[in-house]
C-alpha positions as CSV (number, residue, x, y, z in Angstrom):
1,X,0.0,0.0,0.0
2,X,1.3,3.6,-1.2
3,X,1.3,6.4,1.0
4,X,2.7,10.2,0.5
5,X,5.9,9.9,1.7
6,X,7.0,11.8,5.2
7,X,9.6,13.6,5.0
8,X,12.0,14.5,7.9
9,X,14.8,16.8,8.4
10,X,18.2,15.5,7.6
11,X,20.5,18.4,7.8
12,X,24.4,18.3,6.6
13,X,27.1,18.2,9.1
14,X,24.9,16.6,11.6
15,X,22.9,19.6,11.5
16,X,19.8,18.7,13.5
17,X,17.5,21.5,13.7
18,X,18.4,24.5,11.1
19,X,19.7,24.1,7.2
20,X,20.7,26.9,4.7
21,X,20.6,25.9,0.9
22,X,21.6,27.6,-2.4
23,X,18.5,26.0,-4.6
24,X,21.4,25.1,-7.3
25,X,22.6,22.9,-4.3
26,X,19.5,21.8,-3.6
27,X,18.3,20.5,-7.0
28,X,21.2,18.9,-7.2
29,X,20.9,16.7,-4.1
30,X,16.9,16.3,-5.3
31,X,18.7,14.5,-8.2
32,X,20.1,11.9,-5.9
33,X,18.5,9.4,-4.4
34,X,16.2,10.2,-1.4
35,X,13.6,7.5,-1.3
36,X,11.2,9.4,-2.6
37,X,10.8,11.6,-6.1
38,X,10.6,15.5,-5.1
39,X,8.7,16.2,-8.0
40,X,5.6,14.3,-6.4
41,X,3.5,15.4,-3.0
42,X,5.5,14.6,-0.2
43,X,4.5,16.0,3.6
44,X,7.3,17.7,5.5
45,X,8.2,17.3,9.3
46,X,9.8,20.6,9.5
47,X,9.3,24.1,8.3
48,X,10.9,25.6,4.7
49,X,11.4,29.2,3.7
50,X,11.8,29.2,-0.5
51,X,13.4,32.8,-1.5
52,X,13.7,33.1,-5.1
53,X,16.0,35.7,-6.2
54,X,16.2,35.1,-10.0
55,X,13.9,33.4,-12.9
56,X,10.3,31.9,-12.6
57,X,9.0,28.8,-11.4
58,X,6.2,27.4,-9.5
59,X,5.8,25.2,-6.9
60,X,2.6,22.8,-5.2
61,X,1.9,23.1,-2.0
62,X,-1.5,20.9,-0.9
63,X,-2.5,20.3,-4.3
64,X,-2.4,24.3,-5.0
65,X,0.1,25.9,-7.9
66,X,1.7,28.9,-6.8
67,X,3.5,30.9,-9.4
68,X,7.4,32.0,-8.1
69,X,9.1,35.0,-9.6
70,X,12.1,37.0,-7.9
71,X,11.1,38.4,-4.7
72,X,9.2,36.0,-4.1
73,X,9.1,33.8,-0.6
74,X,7.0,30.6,-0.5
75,X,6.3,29.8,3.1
76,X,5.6,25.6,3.7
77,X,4.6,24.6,7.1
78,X,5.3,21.5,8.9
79,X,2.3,18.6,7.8
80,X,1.4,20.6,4.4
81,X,2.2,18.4,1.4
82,X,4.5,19.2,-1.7
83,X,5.8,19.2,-4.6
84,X,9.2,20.8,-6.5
85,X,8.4,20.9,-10.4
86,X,10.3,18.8,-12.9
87,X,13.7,20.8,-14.3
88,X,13.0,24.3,-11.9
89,X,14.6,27.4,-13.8
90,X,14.8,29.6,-10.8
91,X,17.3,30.7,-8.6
92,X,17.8,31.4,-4.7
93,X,17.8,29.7,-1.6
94,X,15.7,27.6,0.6
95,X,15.7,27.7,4.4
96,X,14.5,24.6,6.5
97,X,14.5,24.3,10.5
98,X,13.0,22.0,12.9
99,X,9.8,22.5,15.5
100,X,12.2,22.2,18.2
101,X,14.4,24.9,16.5
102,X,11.3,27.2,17.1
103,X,10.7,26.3,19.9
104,X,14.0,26.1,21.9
105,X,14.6,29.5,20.0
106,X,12.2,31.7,19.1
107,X,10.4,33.8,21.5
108,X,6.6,32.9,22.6
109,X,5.5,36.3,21.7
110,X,7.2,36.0,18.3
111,X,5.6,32.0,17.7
112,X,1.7,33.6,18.7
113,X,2.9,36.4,15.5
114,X,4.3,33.8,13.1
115,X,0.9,32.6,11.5
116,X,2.4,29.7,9.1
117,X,3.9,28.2,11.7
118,X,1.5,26.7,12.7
119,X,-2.3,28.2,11.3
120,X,-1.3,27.6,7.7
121,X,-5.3,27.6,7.2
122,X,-5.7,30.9,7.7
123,X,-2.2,32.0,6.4
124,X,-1.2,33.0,2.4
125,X,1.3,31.0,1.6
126,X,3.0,33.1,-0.7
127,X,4.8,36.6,0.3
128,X,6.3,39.3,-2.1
129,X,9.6,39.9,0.2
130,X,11.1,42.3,-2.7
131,X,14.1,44.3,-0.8
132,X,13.8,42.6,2.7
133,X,14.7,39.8,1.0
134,X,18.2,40.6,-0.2
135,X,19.2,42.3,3.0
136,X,17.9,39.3,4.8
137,X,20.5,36.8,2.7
138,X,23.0,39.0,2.7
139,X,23.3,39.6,6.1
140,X,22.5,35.5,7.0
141,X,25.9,34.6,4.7
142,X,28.0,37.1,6.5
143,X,27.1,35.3,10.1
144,X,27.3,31.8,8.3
145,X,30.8,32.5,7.5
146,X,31.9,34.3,10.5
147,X,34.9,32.1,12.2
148,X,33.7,32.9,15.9
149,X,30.7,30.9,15.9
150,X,30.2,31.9,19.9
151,X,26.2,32.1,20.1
152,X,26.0,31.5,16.6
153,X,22.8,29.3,16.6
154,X,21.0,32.0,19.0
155,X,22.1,34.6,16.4
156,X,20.7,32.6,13.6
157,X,17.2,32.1,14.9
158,X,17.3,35.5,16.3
159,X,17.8,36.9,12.5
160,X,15.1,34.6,11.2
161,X,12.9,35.5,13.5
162,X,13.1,39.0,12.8
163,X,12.7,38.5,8.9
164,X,9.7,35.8,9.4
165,X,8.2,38.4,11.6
166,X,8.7,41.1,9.1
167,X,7.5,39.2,6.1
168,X,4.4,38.4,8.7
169,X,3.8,42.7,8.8
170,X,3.8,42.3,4.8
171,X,0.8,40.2,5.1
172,X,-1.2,41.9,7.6
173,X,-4.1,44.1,6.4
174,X,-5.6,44.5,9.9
175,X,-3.7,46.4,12.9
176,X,-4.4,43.7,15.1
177,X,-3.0,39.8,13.9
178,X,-5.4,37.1,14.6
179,X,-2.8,34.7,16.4
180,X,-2.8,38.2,19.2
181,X,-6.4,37.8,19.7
182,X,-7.9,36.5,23.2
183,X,-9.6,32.9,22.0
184,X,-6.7,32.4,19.3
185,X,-4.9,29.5,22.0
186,X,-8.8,28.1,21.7
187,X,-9.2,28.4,17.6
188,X,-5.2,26.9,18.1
189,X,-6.2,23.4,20.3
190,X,-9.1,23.0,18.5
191,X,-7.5,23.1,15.1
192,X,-4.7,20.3,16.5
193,X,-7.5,18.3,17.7
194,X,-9.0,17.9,14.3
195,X,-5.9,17.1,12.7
196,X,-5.4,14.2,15.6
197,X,-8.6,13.0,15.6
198,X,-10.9,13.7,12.0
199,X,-10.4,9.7,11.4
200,X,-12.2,9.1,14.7
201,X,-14.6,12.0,14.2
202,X,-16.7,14.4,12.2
203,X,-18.6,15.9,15.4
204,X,-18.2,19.6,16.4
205,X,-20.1,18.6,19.6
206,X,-17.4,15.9,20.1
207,X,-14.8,18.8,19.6
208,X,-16.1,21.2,21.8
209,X,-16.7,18.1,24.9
210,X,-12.9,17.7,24.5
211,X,-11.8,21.4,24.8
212,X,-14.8,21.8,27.6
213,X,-16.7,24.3,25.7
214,X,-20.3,24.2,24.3
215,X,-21.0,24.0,20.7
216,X,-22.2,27.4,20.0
217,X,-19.3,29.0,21.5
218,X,-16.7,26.2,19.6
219,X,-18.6,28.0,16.6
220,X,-18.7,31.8,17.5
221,X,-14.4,31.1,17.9
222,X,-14.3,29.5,14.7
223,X,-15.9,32.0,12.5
224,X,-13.9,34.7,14.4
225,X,-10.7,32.9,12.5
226,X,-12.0,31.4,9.5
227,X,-15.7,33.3,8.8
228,X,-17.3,29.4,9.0
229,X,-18.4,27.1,11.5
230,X,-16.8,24.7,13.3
231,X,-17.9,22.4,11.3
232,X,-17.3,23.5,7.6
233,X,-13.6,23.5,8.8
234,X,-13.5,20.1,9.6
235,X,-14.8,19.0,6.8
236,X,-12.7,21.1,4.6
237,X,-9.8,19.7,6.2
238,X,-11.1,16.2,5.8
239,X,-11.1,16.6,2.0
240,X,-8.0,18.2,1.6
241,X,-6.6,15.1,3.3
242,X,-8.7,13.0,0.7
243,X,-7.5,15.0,-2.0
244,X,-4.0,14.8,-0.8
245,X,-4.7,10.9,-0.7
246,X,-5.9,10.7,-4.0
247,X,-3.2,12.9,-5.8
248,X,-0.4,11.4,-4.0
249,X,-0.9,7.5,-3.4
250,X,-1.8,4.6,-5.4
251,X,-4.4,3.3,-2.9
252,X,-7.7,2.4,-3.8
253,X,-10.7,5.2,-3.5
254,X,-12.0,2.2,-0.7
255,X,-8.5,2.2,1.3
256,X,-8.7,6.1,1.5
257,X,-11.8,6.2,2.5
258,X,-11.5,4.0,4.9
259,X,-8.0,5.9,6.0
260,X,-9.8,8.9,6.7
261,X,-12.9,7.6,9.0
262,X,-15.5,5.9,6.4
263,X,-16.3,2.3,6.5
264,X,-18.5,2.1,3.5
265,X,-17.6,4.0,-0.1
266,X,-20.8,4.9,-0.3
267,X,-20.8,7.4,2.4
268,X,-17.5,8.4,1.6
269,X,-18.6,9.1,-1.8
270,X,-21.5,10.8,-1.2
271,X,-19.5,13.1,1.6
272,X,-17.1,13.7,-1.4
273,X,-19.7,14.6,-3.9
274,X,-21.4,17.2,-1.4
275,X,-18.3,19.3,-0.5
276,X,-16.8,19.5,-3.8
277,X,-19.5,18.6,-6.3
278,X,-17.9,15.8,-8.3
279,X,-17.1,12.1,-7.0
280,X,-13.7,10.8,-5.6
281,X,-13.2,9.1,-8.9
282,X,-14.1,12.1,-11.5
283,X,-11.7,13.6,-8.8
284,X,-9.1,11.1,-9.5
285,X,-9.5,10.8,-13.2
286,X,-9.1,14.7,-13.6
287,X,-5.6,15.2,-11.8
């Protein structure tokens, strides 16, 4: 049985936590063998900065094509599935750190700030960094070549916090980011829970018994994030974790289904067919 592959972070120099690639370097090392073939979906363990600083390109992430140009900085979250294209005429570099990374240096304050870190669903993946971009590798080359490396880990995380933040300010068209806002921590558990448990269960009230809250208010903090119910959002994510099923493995539509929480097709079908309007297997032959 076929499953998208999970990736996890394998660093050079027994680097554990934090990597720095040219892309030229990259591609090259994509051409090697890695167990899997980068050019099909693949979910990540860790976090990746792409900064293109020449050429075009594009890139997949959950089943999505977004167009790269220079300037432009592709965020990929840990969990999100993706995809380099075949032969990538762009030039730059890509950035990849851990979770622990984060958290054993970045600042809680800065993590709450820091949307794609871990709220991808509410988060553009996509960010035109322009100038900040080029000061920011500039000045990240200089301290990975600096012969005192005294701190130099603290200093790394310390600059990339400060750019991710920065790139975060880029995005914001409110004064006010969601992740400051009181119930965020709320909106935050309850999106973890549905990623844990949407194979067990497709019940906001079952959702809001676990986080101790009654339905209507598991809704009123939803739709304060997302503008739809508690409900819509787990099914959403339900089908993107069929589509990314579908697109990436060679299981059977019965086998997914059944991966995801449906013992009979027919349900699974007809869950399918509601949400997106055409069945797993139209789905399936289209792609």
């Amino acid at each position: 049985m076929n499953h998208i592959p999970n990736i996890s972070f394998q660093g050079s120099d027994n680097t554990k936590e934090f990597e720095f690639l040219n892309l030229s370097k990259l591609f090259v090392k994509l051409k090697e063998d890695l167990g899997h073939n980068p050019n099909l979906p693949h979910r990540v363990s860790f976090f990746a900065l792409l900064i293109v600083t020449e050429g075009t390109g594009s890139h997949l992430i959950d089943l999505k094509k977004y167009r790269l140009k220079k300037g432009t900085v592709l965020k990929i979250a840990k969990g999100q599935v993706h995809a380099f294209e075949k032969n990538p005429s762009y030039e730059g570099f890509i950035i990849l750190f851990t979770e622990e990374f984060v958290l054993s240096y970045f600042s809680k304050s800065s993590i709450e700030f820091i949307s794609h870190l871990y709220n991808y669903h509410i988060s553009k993946p996509c960010v035109k960094g322009g100038s900040l971009n080029d000061a920011f590798i500039k000045e990240f080359l200089i301290e990975l070549e600096v012969e005192n490396t005294y701190a130099q880990k603290n200093i790394i995380a310390t600059m990339l916090e400060v750019y991710l933040l920065k790139l975060e300010r880029l995005l914001q068209t409110t004064d006010r980011p969601k992740q400051n806002q009181p119930h965020y921590p709320l909106f935050f558990e309850f999106r973890n829970l549905v990623e844990e448990k949407h194979t067990s269960t497709r019940n906001v009230k079952d959702y809001a018994n676990m986080l101790s809250v009654s339905t209507k208010h598991l809704n009123l903090i939803v739709r304060e994030f997302t503008l739809n119910t508690a409900k819509h959002f787990i099914d959403d994510f339900v089908i993107l974790e069929i589509k990314r099923a579908i697109a990436s493995t060679n299981n059977s539509l019965k086998e997914i289904g059944y991966t995801v929480g449906f013992d009979e097709i027919t349900n699974f079908t007809k869950f399918f067919k509601k949400h997106t309007g055409t069945t797993p297997k139209q789905f399936k032959t289209e792609l």
